[in-house]
C-alpha positions as CSV (number, residue, x, y, z in Angstrom):
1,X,0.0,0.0,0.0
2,X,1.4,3.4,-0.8
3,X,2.1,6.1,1.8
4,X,-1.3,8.2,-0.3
5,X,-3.2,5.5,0.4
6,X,-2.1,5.4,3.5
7,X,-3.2,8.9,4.1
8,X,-6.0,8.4,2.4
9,X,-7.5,5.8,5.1
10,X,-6.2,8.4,8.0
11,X,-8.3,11.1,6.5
12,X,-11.4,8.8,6.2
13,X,-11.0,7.3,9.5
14,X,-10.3,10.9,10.9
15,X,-13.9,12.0,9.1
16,X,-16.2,9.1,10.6
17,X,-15.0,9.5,14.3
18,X,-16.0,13.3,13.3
19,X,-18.8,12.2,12.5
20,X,-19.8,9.4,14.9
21,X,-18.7,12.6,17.4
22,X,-21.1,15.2,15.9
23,X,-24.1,12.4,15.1
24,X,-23.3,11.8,19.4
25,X,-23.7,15.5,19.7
26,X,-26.8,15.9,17.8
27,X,-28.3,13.3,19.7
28,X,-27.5,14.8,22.6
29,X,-28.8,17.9,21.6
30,X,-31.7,16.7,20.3
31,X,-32.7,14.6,23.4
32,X,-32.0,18.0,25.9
33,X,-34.3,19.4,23.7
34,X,-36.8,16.7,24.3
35,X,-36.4,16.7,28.0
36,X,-36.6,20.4,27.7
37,X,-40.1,20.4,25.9
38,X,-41.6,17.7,28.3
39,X,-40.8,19.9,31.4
40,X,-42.3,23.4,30.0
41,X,-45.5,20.8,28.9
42,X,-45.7,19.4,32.2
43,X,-45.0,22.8,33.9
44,X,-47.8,24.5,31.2
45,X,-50.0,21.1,32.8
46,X,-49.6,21.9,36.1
47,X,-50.5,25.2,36.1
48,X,-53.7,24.7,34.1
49,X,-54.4,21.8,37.0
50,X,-53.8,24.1,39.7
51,X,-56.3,27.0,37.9
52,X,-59.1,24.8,37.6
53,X,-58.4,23.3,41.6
54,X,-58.4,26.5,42.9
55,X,-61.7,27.1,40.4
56,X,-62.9,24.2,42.6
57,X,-62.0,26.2,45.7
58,X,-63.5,29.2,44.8
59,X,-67.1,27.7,43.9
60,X,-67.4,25.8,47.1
61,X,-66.9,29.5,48.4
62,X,-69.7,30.5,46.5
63,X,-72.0,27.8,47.2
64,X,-71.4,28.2,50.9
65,X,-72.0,31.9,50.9
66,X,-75.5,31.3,49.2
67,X,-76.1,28.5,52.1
68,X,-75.4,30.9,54.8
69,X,-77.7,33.5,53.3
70,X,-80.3,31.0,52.7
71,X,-80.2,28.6,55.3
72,X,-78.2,30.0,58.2
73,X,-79.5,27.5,60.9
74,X,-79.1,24.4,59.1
75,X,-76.4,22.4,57.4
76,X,-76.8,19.1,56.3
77,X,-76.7,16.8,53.1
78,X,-80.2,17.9,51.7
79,X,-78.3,21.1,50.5
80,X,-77.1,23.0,47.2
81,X,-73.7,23.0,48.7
82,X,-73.6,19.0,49.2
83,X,-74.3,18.6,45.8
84,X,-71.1,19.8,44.4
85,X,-69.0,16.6,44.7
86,X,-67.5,15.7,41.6
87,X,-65.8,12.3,40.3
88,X,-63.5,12.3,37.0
89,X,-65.5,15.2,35.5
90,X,-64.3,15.9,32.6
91,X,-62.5,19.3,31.3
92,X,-60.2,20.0,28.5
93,X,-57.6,18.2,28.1
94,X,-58.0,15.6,31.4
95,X,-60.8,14.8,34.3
96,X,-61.5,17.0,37.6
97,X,-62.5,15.7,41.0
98,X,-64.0,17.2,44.0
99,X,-65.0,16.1,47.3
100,X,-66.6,18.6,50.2
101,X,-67.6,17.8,53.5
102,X,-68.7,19.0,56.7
103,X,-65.8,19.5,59.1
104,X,-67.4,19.8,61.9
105,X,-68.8,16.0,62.4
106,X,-66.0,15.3,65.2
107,X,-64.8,17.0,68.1
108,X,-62.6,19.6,67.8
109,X,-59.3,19.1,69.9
110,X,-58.6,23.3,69.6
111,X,-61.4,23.3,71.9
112,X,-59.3,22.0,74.9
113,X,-56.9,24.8,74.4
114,X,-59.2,27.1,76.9
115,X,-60.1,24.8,79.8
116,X,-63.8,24.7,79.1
117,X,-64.9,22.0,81.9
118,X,-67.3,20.4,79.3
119,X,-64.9,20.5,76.7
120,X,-62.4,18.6,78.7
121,X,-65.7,16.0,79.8
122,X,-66.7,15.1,76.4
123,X,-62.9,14.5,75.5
124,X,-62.8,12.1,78.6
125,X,-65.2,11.0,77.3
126,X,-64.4,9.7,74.0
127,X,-60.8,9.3,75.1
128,X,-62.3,6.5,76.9
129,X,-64.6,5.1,74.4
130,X,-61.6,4.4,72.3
131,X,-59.2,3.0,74.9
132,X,-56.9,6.0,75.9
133,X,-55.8,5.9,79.4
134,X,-56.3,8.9,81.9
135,X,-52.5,9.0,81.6
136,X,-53.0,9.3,77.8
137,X,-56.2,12.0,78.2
138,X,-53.6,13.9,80.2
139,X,-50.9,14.2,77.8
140,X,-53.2,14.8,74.8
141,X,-54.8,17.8,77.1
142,X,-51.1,19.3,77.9
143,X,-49.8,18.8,74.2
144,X,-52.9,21.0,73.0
145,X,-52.5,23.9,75.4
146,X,-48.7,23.7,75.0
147,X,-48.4,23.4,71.2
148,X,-51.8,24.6,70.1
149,X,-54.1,25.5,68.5
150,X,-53.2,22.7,66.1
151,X,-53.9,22.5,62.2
152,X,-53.6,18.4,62.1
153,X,-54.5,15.6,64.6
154,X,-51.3,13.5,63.1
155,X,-48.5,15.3,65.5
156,X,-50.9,14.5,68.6
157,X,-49.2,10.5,68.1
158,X,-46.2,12.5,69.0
159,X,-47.5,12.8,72.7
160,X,-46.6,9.2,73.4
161,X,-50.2,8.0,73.4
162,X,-51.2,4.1,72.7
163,X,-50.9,3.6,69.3
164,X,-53.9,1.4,68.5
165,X,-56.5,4.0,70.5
166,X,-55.0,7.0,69.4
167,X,-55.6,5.5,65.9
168,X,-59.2,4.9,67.2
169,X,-59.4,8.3,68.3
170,X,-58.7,9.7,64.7
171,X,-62.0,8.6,64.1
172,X,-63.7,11.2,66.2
173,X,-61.4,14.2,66.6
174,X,-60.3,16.8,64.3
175,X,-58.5,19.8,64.5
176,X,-60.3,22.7,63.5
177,X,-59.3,27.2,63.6
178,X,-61.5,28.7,66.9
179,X,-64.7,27.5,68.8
180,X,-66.4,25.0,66.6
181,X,-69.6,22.4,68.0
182,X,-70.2,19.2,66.4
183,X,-72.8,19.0,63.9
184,X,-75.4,16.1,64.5
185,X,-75.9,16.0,60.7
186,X,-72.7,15.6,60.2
187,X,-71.2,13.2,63.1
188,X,-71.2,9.8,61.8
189,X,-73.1,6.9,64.3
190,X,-70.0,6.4,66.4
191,X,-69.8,9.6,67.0
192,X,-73.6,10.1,67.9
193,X,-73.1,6.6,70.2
194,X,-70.7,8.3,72.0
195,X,-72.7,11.7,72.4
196,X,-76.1,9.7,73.5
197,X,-74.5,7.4,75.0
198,X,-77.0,4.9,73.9
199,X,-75.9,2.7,70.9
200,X,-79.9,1.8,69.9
201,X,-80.6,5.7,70.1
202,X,-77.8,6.3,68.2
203,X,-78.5,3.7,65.7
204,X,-82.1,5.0,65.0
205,X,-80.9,8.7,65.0
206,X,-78.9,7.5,62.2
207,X,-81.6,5.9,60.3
208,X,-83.9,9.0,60.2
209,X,-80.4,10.8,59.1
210,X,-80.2,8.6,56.5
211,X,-83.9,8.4,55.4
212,X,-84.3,12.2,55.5
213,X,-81.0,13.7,55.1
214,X,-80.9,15.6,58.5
215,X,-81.8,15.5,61.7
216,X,-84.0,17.9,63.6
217,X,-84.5,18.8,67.4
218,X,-88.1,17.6,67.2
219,X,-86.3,14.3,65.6
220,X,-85.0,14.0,69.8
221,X,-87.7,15.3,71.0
222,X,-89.4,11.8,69.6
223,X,-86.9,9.9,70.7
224,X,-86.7,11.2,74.1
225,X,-83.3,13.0,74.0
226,X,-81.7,16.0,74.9
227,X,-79.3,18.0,72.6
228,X,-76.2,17.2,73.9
229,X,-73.4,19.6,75.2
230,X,-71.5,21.0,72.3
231,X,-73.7,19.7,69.6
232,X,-76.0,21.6,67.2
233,X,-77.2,21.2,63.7
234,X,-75.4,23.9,61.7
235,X,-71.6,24.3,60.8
236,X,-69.6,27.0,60.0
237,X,-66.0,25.3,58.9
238,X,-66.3,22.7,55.7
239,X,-63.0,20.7,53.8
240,X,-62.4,21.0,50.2
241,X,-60.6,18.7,48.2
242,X,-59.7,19.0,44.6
243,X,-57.8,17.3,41.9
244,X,-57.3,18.3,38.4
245,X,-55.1,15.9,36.2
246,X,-54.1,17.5,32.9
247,X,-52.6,15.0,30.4
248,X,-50.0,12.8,32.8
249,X,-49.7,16.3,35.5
250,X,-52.3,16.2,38.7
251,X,-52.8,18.7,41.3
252,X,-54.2,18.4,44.5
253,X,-55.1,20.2,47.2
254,X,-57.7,20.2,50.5
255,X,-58.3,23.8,51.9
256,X,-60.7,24.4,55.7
257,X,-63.1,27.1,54.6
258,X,-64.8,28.8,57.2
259,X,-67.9,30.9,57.5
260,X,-68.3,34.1,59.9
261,X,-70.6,36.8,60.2
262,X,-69.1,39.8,61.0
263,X,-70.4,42.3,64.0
264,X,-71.5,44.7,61.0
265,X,-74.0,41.9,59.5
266,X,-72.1,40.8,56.9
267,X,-70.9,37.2,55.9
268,X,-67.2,36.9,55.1
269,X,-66.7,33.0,53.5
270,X,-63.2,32.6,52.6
271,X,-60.0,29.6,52.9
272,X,-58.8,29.8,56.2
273,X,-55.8,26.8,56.2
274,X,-55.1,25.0,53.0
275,X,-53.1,21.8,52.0
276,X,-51.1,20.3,49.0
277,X,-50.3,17.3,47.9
278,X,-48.8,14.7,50.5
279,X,-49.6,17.2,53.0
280,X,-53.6,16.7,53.2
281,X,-54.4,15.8,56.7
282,X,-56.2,12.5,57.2
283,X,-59.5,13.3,58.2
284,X,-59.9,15.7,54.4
285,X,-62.7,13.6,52.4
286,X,-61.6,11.1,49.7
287,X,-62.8,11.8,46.5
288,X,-66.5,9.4,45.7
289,X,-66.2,6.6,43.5
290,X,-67.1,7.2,40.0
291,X,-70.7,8.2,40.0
């Protein structure tokens, strides 16, 4: 082989590395890019998913203003605002889900934080209903005042209680901004066995709930029984939880929105704590089964 040749084959080999090394780089290139388009697409999704959850938000707002105008000494299911639940509703471009509830079906541990002797009697109460000891009632109490008002009941495991009936005592409690009582209509039947303290009362209290959506003093009155201490029929704190998914992105978020009516006579409705993500508290709702 002569020395051109030779050169030949040097300058050949020399042009396909350069252009196994520039086909690399374009590759490269080309797949940033990729990565680069599916992260302004997913950002561009998540903010259309977080719009239409705070749309969620804001017509719960709405719908509870309208309740308080129109029914201020009642909440239960027979209402507008019950109605708004939504399962895998679909929007452009993906599905929207919304769950509300009545917060204000459980006892509400911020109300220990002032001493209130019957406060502090229906917490006995329930502490021992679900198997906390008077040791355990004790250091729930003091972790309240000390740390409180709290905006979760999980950290209250961090006051060394019994695992299995503090679990238990999920069930019942919640943790809720100022001076809330528990709704009847919305206190499910352990809660009302614990209230009446009579599990056949409680059971048939349930069963009118349930045939006509609420339950009325006169609906005692038949029965025999006294509105118990801290309870009503009207709330004034609800959960919202949304969840907008946008092509592969989903966003959600639970928010406490409270009700007050001001000194001057007018009602101011508006989020008061509000949750993301991982972060939603256990007792939010979960979203209803597709309907």
């Amino acid at each position: 082989m002569s020395r051109r040749e030779d050169e030949a084959g040097m300058i050949l080999v020399n042009v396909l590395m350069f252009v196994a090394i520039a086909s690399g780089l374009v590759l490269l290139l080309i797949n940033r890019e990729e990565i680069a388009l599916d992260r302004a697409l997913r950002t561009r999704e998540a903010a259309r998913a977080l719009a239409v959850v705070r749309g969620g938000e804001l017509s719960a707002v709405v719908a509870l203003r309208r309740d308080m105008v129109a029914a201020p000494n009642e909440d239960n299911q027979t209402e507008p605002w019950a109605k708004l639940s939504e399962s895998a509703a679909p929007i452009e471009g993906g599905t929207f889900d919304l769950a509300i509830a009545d917060a204000e079906g459980r006892f509400n541990l911020n109300m220990l934080r002032n001493g209130d002797a019957g406060a502090i009697v229906l917490f006995q109460t329930i502490a021992k209903d679900v198997g906390l000891s008077a040791e355990d009632v004790v250091k729930a109490v003091t972790y309240v005042r000390l740390y409180g008002p709290v905006t979760d009941i999980r950290p209250l495991r961090m006051a060394g209680l019994e695992p299995q009936a503090t679990a238990r005592l999920e069930r019942l409690v919640t943790a809720l901004p100022g001076a809330t009582a528990i709704n009847l209509n919305a206190a499910d039947p352990e809660m009302l066995q614990v209230l009446f303290r009579d599990p056949l009362a409680a059971q048939r209290l349930a069963e009118i709930r349930a045939r006509n959506g609420k339950l009325t003093l006169k609906d005692l009155g038949d029965l025999n029984l006294s509105l118990p201490w801290g309870t009503g029929f009207r709330s004034n704190t609800f959960w919202v939880r949304t969840r907008a998914t946008i092509g592969t992105t989903s966003q959600q978020a639970a928010v406490l929105i409270q009700r007050v009516l001001r000194q001057d006579g007018k009602i101011a409705v508006g989020v008061v704590e509000r949750w993301r993500g991982a972060s939603v508290p256990p007792d939010a709702p979960g979203f209803v089964a597709g309907r």
